[in-house]
C-alpha positions as CSV (number, residue, x, y, z in Angstrom):
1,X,0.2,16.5,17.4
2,X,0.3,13.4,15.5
3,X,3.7,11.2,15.4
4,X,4.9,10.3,12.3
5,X,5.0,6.8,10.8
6,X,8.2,5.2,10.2
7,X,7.8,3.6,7.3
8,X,9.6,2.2,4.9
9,X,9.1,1.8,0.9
10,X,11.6,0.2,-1.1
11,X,10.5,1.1,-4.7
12,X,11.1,-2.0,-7.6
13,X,12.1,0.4,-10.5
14,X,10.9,-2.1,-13.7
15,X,7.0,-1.9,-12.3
16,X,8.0,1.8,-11.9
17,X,9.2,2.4,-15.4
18,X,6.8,-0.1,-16.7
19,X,4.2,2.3,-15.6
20,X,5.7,5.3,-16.9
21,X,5.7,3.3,-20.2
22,X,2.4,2.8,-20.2
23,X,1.4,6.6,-20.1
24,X,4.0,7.6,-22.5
25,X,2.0,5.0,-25.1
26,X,-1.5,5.8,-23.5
27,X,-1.0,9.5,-23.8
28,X,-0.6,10.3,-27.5
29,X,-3.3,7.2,-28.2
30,X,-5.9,8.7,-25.8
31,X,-5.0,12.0,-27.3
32,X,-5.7,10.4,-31.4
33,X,-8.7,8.5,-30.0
34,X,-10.7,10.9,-28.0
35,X,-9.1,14.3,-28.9
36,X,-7.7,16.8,-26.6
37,X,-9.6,15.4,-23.5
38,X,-7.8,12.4,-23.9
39,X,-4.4,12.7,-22.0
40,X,-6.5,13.9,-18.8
41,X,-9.4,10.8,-19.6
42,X,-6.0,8.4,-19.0
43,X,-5.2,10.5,-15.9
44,X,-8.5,10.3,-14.4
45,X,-8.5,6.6,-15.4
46,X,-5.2,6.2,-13.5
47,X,-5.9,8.1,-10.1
48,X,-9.1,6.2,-10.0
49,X,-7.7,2.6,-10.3
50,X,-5.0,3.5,-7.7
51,X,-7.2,5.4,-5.3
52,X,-10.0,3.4,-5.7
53,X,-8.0,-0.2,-5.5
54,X,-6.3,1.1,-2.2
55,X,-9.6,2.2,-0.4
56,X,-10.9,-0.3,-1.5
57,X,-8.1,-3.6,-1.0
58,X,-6.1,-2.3,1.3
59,X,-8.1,0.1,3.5
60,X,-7.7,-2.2,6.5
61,X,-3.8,-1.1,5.9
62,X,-4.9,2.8,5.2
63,X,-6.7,2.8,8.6
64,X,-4.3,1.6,10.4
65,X,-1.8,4.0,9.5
66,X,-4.2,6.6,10.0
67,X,-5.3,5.3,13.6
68,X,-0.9,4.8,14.1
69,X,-0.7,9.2,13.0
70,X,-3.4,9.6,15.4
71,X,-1.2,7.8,18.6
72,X,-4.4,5.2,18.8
73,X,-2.0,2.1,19.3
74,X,-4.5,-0.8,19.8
75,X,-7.0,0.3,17.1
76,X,-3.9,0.9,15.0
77,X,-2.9,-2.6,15.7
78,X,-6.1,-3.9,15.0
79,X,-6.0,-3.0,11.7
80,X,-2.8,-4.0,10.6
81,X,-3.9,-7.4,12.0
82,X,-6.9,-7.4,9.7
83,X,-4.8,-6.1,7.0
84,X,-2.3,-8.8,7.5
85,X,-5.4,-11.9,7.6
86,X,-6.6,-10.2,4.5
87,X,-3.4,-10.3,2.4
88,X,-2.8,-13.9,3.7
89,X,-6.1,-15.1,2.4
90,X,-5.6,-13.1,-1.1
91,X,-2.1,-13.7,-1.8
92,X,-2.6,-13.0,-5.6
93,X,-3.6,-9.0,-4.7
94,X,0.0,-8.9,-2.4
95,X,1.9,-10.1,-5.7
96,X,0.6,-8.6,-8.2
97,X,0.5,-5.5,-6.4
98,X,2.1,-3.6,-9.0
99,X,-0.2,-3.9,-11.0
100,X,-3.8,-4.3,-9.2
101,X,-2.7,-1.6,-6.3
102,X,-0.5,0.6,-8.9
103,X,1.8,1.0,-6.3
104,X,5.9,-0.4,-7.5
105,X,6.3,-1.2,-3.6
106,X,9.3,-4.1,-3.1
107,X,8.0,-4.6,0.2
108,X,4.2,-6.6,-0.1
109,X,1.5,-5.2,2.5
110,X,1.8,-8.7,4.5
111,X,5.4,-7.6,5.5
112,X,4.3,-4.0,5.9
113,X,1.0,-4.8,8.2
114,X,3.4,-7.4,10.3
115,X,6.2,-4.2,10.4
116,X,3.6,-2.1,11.2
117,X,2.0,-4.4,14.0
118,X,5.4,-4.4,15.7
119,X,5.3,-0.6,15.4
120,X,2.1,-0.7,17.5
121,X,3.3,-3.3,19.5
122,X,6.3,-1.2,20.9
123,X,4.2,1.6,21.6
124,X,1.7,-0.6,23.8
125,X,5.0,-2.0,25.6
126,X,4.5,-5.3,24.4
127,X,8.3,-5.6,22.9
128,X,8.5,-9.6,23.1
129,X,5.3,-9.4,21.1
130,X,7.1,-7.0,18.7
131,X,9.9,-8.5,17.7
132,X,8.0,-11.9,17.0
133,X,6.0,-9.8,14.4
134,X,8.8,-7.9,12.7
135,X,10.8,-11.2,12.6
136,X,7.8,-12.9,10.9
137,X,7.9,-10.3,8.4
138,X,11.9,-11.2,7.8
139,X,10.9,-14.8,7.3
């Protein structure tokens, strides 16, 4: 059976609202512009940017957690590791995540991958190792 993530997602309401916002103007505009396919054109539009930008940006991040649900500790922590070099080398995606990754996360995916390293790390009995990561993320 696979073993839950602990994860945690602090949510930064103003990006949150600021995309609700944006589809209660996009919605009657896509529905004057292209008719009554419109509302479901801004959907598609929507899921496609977030899905696409997470598979896509952060899938080093996605396959980690999917390696972590399947109790695959070092392949988990291999990812999160790329994730982590990833984000640190394109700082710009982590802070603008709101808007490039669609996602109103408080916490950026360098502190998540470093969290989610230590995660890893405990399972692999490597707590020293651990707690340098999730202090790092802290910092």
């Amino acid at each position: 059976m696979a073993r839950k993530m602990p994860v945690t997602f602090e949510i930064q309401w103003r990006y949150l609202l600021l995309q609700l916002a944006i589809f209660i103007v996009a919605i009657p505009v896509s529905d004057v512009i292209l008719g009554l396919i419109g509302p479901l054109v801004v959907y598609l539009i929507y899921l496609a940017w977030l899905f696409g930008s997470l598979n896509i940006l952060a899938r080093h991040q996605m396959a980690g957690i999917r390696y972590y649900k399947r109790r695959k500790w070092s392949e988990a922590l291999a990812r999160f590791q790329r994730s982590q070099a990833f984000f640190e080398q394109h700082p710009w995606i982590d802070r603008y995540r709101q808007v490039i990754l669609m996602l109103p996360s408080a916490i950026s995916f360098h502190e998540m991958a470093l969290i989610n390293q230590g995660n890893c790390l405990i399972h692999l009995n490597r707590g020293l190792e651990a707690r340098r990561a999730v202090e790092r993320a802290r910092a």
